[in-house]
Structures are given as C-alpha cells and as structure tokens.
DSSP file (Angstrom, degrees, kcal/mol; ACC not computed):
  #  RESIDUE AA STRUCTURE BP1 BP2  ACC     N-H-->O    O-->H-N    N-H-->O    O-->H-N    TCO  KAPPA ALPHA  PHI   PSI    X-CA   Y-CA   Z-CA
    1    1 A X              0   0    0      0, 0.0     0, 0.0     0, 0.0     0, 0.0   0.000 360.0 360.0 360.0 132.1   11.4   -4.0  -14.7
    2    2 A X        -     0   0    0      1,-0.1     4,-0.2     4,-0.0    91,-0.0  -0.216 360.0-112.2 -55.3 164.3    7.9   -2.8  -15.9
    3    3 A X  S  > S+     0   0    0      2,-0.2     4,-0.9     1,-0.2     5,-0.3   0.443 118.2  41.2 -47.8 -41.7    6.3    0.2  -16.7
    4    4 A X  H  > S+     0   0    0      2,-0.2     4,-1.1     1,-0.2    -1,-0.2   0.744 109.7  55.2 -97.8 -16.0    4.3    0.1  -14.0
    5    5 A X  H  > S+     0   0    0      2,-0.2     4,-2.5     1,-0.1    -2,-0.2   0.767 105.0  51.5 -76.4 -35.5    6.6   -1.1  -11.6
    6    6 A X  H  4 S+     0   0    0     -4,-0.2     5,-0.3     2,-0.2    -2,-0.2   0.870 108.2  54.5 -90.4 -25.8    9.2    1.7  -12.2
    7    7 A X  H  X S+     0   0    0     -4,-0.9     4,-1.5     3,-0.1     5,-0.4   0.923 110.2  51.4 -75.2 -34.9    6.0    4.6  -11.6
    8    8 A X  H  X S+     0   0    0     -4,-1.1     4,-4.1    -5,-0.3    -2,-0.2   0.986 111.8  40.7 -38.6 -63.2    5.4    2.7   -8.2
    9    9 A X  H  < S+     0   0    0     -4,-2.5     2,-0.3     2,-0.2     3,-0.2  -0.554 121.2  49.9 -71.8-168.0    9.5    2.9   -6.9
   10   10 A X  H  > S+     0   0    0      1,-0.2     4,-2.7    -2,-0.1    -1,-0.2  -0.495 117.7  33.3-119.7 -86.3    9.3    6.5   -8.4
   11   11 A X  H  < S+     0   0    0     -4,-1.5     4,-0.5    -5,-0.3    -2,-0.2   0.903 121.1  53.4 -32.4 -55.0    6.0    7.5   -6.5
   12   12 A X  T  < S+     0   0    0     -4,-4.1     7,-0.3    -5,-0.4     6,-0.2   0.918 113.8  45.3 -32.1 -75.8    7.2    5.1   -3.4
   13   13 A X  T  4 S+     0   0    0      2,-0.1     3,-0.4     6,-0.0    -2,-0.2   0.713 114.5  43.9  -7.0 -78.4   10.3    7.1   -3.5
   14   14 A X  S  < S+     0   0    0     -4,-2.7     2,-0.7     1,-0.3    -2,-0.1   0.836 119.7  45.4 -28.3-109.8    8.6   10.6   -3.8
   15   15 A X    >>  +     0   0    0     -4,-0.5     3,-1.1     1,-0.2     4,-0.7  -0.479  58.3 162.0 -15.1  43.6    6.1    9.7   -1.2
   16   16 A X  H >> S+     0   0    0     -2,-0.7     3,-2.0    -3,-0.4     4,-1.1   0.976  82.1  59.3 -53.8 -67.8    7.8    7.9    2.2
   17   17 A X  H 3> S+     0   0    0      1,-0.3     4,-0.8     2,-0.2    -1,-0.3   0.606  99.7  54.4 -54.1 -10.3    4.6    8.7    4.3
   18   18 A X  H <> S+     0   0    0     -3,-1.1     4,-4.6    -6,-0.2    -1,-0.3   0.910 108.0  48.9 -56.6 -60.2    2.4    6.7    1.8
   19   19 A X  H XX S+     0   0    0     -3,-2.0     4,-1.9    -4,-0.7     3,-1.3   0.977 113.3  50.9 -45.1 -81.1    4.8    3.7    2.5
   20   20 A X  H 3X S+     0   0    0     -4,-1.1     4,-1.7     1,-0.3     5,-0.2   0.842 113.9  38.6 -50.4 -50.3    4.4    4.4    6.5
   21   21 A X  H 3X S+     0   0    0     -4,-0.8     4,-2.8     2,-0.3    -1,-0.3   0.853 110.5  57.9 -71.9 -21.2    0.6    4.5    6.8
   22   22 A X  H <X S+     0   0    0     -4,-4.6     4,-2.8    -3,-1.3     5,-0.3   0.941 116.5  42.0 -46.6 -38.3    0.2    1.6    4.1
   23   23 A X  H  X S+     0   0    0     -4,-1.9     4,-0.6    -5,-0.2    -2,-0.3   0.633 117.0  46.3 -88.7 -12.1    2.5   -0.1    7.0
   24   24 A X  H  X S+     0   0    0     -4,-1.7     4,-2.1     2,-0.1    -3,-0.2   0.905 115.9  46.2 -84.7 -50.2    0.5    1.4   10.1
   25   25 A X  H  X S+     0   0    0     -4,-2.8     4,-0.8     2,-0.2     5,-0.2   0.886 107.3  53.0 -61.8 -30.0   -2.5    0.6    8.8
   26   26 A X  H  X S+     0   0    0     -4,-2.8     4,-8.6     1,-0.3     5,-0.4   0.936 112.9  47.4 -60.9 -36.8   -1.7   -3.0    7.7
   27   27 A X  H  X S+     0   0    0     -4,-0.6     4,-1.1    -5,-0.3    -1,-0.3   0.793 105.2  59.9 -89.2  -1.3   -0.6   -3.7   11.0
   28   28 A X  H >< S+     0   0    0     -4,-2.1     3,-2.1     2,-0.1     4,-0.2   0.734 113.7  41.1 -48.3-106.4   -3.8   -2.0   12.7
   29   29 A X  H ><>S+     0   0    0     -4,-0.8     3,-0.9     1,-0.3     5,-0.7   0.319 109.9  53.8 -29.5 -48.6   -5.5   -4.3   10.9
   30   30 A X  H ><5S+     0   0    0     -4,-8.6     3,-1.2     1,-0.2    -1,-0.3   0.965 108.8  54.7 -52.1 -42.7   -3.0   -7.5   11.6
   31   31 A X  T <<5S+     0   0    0     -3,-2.1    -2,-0.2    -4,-1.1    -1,-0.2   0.536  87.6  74.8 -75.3  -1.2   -3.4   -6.7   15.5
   32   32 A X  T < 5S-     0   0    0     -3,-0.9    -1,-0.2    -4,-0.2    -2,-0.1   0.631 121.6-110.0 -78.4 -12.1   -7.4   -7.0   15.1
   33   33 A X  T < 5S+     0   0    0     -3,-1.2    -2,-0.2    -4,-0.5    -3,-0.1   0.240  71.3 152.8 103.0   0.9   -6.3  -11.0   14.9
   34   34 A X      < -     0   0    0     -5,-0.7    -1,-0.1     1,-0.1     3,-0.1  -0.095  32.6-162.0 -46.8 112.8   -7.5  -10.6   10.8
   35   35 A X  S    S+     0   0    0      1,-0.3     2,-0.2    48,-0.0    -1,-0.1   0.628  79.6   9.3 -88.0   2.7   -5.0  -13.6    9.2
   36   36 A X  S    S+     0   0    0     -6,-0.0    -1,-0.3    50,-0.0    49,-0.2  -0.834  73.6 168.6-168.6 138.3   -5.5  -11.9    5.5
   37   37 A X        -     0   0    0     47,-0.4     2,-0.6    -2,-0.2    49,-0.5  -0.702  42.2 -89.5-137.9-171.4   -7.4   -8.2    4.7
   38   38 A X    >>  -     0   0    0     -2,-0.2     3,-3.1    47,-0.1     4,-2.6  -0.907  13.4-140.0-127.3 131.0   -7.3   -6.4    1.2
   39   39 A X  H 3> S+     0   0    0     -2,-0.6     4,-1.0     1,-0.3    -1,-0.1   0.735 101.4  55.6 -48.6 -39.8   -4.7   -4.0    0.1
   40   40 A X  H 34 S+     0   0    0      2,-0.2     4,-0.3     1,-0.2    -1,-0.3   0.252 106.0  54.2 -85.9  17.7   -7.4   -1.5   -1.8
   41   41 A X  H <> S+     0   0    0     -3,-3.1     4,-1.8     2,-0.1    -2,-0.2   0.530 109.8  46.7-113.3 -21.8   -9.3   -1.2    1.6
   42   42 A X  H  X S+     0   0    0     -4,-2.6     4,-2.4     2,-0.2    -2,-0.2   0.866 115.2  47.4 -62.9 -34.6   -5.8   -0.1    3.2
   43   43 A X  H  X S+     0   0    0     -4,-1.0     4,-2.9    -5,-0.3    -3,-0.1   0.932 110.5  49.1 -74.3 -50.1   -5.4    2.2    0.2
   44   44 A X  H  > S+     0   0    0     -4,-0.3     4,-5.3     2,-0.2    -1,-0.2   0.882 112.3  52.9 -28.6 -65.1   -9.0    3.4    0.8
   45   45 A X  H  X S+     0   0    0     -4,-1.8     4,-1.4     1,-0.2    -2,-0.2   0.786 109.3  41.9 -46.1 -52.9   -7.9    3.8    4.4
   46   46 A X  H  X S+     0   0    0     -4,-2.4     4,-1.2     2,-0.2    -1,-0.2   0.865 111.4  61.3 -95.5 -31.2   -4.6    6.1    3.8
   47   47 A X  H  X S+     0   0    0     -4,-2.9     4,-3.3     1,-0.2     3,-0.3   0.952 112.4  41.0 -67.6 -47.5   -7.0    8.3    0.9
   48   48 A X  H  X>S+     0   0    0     -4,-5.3     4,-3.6     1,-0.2     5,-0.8   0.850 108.8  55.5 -64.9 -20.2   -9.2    9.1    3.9
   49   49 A X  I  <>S+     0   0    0     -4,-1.4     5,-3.0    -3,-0.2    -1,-0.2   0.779 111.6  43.0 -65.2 -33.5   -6.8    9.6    5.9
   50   50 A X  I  <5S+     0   0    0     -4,-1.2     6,-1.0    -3,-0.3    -2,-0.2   0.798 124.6  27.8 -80.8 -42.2   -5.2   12.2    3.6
   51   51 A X  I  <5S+     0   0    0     -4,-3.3    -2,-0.2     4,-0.2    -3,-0.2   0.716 126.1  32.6-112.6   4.4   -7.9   13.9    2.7
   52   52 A X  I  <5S+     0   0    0     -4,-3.6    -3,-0.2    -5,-0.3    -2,-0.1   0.616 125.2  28.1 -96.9 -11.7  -10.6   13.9    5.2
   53   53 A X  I   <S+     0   0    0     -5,-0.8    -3,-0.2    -4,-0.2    -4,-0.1   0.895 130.6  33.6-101.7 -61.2   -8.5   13.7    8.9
   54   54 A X  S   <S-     0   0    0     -5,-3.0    -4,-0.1     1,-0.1    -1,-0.1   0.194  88.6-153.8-105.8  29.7   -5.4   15.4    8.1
   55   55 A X        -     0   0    0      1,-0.1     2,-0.3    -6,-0.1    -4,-0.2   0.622  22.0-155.0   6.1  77.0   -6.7   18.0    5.4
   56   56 A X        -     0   0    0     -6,-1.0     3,-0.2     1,-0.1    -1,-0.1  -0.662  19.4-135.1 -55.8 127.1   -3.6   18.4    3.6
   57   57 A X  S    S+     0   0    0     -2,-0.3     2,-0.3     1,-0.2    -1,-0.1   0.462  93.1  42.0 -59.2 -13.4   -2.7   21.4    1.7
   58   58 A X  S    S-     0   0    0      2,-0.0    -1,-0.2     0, 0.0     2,-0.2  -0.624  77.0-155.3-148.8 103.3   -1.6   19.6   -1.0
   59   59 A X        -     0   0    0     -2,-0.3     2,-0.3    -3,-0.2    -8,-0.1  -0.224   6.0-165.4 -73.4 148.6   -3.1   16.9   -2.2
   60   60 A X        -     0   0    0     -2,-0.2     2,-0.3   -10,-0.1   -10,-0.1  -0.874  19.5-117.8-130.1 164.1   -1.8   14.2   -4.0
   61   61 A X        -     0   0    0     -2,-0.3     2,-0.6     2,-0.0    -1,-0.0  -0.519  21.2-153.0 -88.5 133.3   -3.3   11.2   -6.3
   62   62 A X        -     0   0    0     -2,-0.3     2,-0.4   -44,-0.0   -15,-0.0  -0.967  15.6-134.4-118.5 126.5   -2.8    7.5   -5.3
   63   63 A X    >>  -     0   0    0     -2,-0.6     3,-3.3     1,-0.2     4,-0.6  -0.675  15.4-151.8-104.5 130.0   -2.8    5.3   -7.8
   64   64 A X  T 34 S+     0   0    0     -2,-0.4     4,-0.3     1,-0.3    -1,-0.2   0.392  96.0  79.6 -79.8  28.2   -4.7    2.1   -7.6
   65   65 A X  T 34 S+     0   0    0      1,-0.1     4,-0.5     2,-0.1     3,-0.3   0.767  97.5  45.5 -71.8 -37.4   -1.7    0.9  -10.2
   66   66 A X  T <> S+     0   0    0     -3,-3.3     4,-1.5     1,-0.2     5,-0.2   0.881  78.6  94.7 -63.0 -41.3    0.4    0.6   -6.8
   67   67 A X  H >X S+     0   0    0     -4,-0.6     4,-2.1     2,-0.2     3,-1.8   0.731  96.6  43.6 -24.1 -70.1   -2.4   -1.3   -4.5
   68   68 A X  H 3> S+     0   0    0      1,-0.4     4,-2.6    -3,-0.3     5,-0.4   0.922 116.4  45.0 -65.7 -57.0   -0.2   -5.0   -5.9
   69   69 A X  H 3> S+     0   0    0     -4,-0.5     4,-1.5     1,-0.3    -1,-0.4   0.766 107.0  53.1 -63.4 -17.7    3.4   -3.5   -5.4
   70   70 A X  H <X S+     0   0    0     -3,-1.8     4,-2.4    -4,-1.5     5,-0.4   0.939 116.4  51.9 -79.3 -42.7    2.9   -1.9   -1.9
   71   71 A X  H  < S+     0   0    0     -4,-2.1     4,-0.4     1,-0.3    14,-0.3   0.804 109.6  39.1 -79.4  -6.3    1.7   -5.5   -1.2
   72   72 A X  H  X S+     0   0    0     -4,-2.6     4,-0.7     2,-0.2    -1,-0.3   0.677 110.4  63.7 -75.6 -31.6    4.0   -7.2   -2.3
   73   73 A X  H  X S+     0   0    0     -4,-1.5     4,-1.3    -5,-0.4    -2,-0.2   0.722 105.5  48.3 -25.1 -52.7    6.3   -4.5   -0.8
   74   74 A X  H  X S+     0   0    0     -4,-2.4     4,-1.5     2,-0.2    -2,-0.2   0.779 108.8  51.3 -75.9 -33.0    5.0   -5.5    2.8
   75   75 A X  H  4 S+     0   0    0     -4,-0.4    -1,-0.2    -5,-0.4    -2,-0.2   0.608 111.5  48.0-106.3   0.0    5.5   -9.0    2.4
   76   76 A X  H  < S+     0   0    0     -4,-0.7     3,-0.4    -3,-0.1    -2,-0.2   0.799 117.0  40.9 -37.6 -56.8    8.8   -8.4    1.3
   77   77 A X  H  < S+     0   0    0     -4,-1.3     2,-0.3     1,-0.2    -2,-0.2   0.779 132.0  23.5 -75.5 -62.6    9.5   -6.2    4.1
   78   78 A X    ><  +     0   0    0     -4,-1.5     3,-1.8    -5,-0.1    -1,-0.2  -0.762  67.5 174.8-127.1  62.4    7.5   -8.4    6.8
   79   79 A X  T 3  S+     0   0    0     -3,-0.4     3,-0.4    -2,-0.3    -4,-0.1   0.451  72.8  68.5 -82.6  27.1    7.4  -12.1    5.7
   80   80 A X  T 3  S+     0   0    0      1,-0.1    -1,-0.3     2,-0.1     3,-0.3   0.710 111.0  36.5 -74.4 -18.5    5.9  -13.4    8.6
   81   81 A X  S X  S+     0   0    0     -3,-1.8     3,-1.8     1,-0.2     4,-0.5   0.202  88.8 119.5-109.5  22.7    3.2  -11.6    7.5
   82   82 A X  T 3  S+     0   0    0     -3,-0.4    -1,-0.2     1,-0.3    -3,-0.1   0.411  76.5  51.5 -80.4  -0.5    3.9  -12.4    3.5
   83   83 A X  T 3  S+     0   0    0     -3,-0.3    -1,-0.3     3,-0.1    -2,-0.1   0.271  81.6 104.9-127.8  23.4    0.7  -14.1    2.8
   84   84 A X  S <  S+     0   0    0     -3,-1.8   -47,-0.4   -48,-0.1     2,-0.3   0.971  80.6  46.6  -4.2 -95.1   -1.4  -11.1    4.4
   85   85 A X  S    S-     0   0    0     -4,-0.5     2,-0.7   -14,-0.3   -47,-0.1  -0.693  85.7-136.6 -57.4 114.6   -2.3   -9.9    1.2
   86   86 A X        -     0   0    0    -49,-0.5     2,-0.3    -2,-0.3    -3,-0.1  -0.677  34.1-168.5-103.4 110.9   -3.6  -12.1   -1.3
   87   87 A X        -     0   0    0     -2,-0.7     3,-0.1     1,-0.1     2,-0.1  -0.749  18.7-136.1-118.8 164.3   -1.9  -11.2   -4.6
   88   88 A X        -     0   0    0     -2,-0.3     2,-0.4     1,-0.2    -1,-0.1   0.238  34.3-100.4 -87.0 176.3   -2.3  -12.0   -8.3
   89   89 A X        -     0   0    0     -2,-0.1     2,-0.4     3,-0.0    -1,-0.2  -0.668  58.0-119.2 -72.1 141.4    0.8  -12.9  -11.1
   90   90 A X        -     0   0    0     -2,-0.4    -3,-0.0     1,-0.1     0, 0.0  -0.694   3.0-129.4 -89.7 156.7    1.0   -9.5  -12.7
   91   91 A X  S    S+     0   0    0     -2,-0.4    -1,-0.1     1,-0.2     0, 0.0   0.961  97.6  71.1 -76.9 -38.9    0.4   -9.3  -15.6
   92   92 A X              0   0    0      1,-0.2    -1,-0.2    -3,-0.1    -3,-0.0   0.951 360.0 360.0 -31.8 -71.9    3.8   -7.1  -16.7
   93   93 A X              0   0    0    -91,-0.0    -1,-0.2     0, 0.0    -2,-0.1   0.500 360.0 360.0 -72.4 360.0    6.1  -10.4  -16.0
C-alpha cells in the first residue's frame, strides 16, 4: 500500500460522513440520467456543503489527494456503476 493510499483509509476512517455525501451526491447526480460526471466536482459539492449549508463548527480539510480513491471506492462499492468516474493508473503502483 502507498503513502497516499494509507492517508485516504485513515482520513476515510476518521471521517464516515465524507464517505456518505461522496455517495449521496454521486447518486444525485447518477439519477439526473448523467452516464459518467467528475469526482472533483462531487468533492467541490461535499466542500460546499460543509462549509457553506451546514456551517459546521469545526471545520475540516479535504484533500484533493483522496478525489481518485473515493472513486475508485464507489466503483468498488457499486460496480454497476464502476465506470462512473473516469479514473487514471495512479501513479503510486
């Protein structure tokens, strides 16, 4: 396992309600009839959510190091929906 892969499951970990609005939003966004959308506009999505709707008292940092692994995460998770996200090789492996 990478370096960056093990601050993801660590942060993942921390964080469940990251995990759950990556997954609400992706599936807003599946149910608009979209057959592929991008993972840093979801990410985008859950920052506003965090700090402009639900003014949280403590904020926290999302790191766009995660954006690949949450999608890859999802399409683990959901492969009907496993080419969703259009991801890269990383470069770690």
């Amino acid at each position: 396992m990478n370096r960056l892969q093990e601050k993801f499951e660590k942060f993942d970990s921390d964080n469940p309600h990251v995990w759950a609005l990556f997954v609400k939003y992706t599936m807003d966004a599946i149910h608009t009839g979209r057959k592929s959308y991008s993972a840093y506009v979801i990410f985008e999505r859950i920052r506003w959510h965090t700090e402009i709707e639900t003014k949280s008292q403590e904020p926290f940092k999302l790191n766009n190091n995660h954006r690949p692994y949450y999608a890859r995460k999802f399409a683990k998770q959901f492969p009907e929906y496993g080419n969703f996200f259009r991801t890269r090789k990383l470069k770690a492996q």
